[in-house]
C-alpha positions in Angstrom: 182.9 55.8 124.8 183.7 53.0 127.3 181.2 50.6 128.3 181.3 51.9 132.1 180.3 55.2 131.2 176.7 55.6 132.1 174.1 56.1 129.5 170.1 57.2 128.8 168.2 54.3 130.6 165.3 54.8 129.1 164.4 56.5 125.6 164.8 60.0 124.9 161.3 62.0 123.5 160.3 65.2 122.1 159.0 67.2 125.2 155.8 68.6 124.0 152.6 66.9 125.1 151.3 66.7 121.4 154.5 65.1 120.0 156.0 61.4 120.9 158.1 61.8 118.7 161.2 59.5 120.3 164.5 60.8 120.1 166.8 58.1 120.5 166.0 54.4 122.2 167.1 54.0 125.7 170.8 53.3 125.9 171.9 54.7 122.9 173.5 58.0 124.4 176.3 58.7 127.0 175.6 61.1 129.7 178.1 63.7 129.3 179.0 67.6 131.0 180.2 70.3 129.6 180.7 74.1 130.2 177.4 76.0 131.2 176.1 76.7 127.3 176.8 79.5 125.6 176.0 77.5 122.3 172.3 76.8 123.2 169.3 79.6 122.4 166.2 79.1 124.6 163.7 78.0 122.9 160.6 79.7 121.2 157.7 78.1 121.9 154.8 78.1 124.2 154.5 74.7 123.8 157.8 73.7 125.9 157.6 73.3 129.3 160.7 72.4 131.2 160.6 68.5 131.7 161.4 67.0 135.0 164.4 64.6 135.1 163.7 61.4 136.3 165.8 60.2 139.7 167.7 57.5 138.3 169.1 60.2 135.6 169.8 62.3 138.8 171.8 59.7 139.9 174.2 59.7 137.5 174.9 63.3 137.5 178.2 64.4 139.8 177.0 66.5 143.0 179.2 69.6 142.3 181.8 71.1 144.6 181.5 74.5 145.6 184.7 75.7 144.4 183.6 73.8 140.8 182.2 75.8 137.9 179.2 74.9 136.9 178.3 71.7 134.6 175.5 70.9 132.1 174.6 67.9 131.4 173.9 66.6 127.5 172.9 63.4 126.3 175.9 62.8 124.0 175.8 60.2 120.4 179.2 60.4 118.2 177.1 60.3 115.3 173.8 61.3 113.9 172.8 58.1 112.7 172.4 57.2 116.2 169.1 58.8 116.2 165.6 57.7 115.9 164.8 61.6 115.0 165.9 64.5 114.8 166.4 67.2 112.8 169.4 69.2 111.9 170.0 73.3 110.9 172.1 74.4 108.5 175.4 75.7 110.1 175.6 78.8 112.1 178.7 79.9 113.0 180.4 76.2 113.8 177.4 75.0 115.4 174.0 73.2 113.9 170.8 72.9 116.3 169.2 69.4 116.7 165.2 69.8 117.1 162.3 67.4 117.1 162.0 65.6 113.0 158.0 65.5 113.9 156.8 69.0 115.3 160.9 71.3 114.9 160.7 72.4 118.0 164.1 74.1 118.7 167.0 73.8 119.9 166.8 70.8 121.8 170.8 70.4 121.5 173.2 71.4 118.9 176.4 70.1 117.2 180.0 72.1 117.4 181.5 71.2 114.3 184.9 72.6 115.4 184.9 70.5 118.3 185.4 66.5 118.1 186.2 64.9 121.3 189.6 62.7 120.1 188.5 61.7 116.5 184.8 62.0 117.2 181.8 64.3 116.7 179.3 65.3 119.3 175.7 65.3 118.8 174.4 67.3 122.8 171.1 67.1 123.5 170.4 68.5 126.6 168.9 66.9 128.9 166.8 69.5 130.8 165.1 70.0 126.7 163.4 66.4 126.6 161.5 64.0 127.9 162.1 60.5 129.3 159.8 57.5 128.1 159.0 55.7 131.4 
């Protein structure tokens, strides 16, 4: 993770009205894309709404060519410890779901464990699956 690569710039929340439970303190994650998920459930609750992104999180997201596949975006920490919250599943076929530590709601992200990025884990949360603490 260089220092030029841009990162959460503010902190990350649970996305339920009832829960502030905070994620991970602003600038503690790297913005990262990936392949549209496969690895990602929707989530089962009535409670989630779909959070808007703030613009200066647009901002740092790559304007996609037409002749590009799709990209999702994920909120990416090398390791767990990086987190104010969060809890973790047992592992499901290579991958563990991250969820809210206060009120579980799931999946907010997940963690490939057969997929390190050079020597280094991913922790994704996505981040259409939080909120932003303005």
């Amino acid at each position: 993770m260089s220092d030029s690569s841009p990162r959460n710039p503010v902190a990350i929340k649970c996305p339920t009205d009832r829960c502030k439970c905070v994620v991970f303190p602003g600038r503690a994650a790297t913005l990262v894309h990936r392949k549209p998920r496969e690895k990602l459930p929707a989530i089962g609750s009535d409670l989630f709404k779909c959070p808007e992104i703030p613009e200066q999180v647009k901002h740092m997201m790559d304007t996609p060519k037409p002749d590009e596949e799709p990209k999702e975006y994920y909120w990416m920490v090398a390791d767990v410890m990086a987190f104010d919250n969060v809890g973790v599943s047992h592992t499901k076929d290579g991958i563990k779901y991250l969820s809210c530590a206060d009120c579980d709601l799931a999946p907010i992200g997940y963690h490939d464990t057969k997929v390190a990025v050079g020597s280094k884990a991913e922790y994704l949360i996505a981040i259409d699956r939080v909120a932003y603490k303005q």
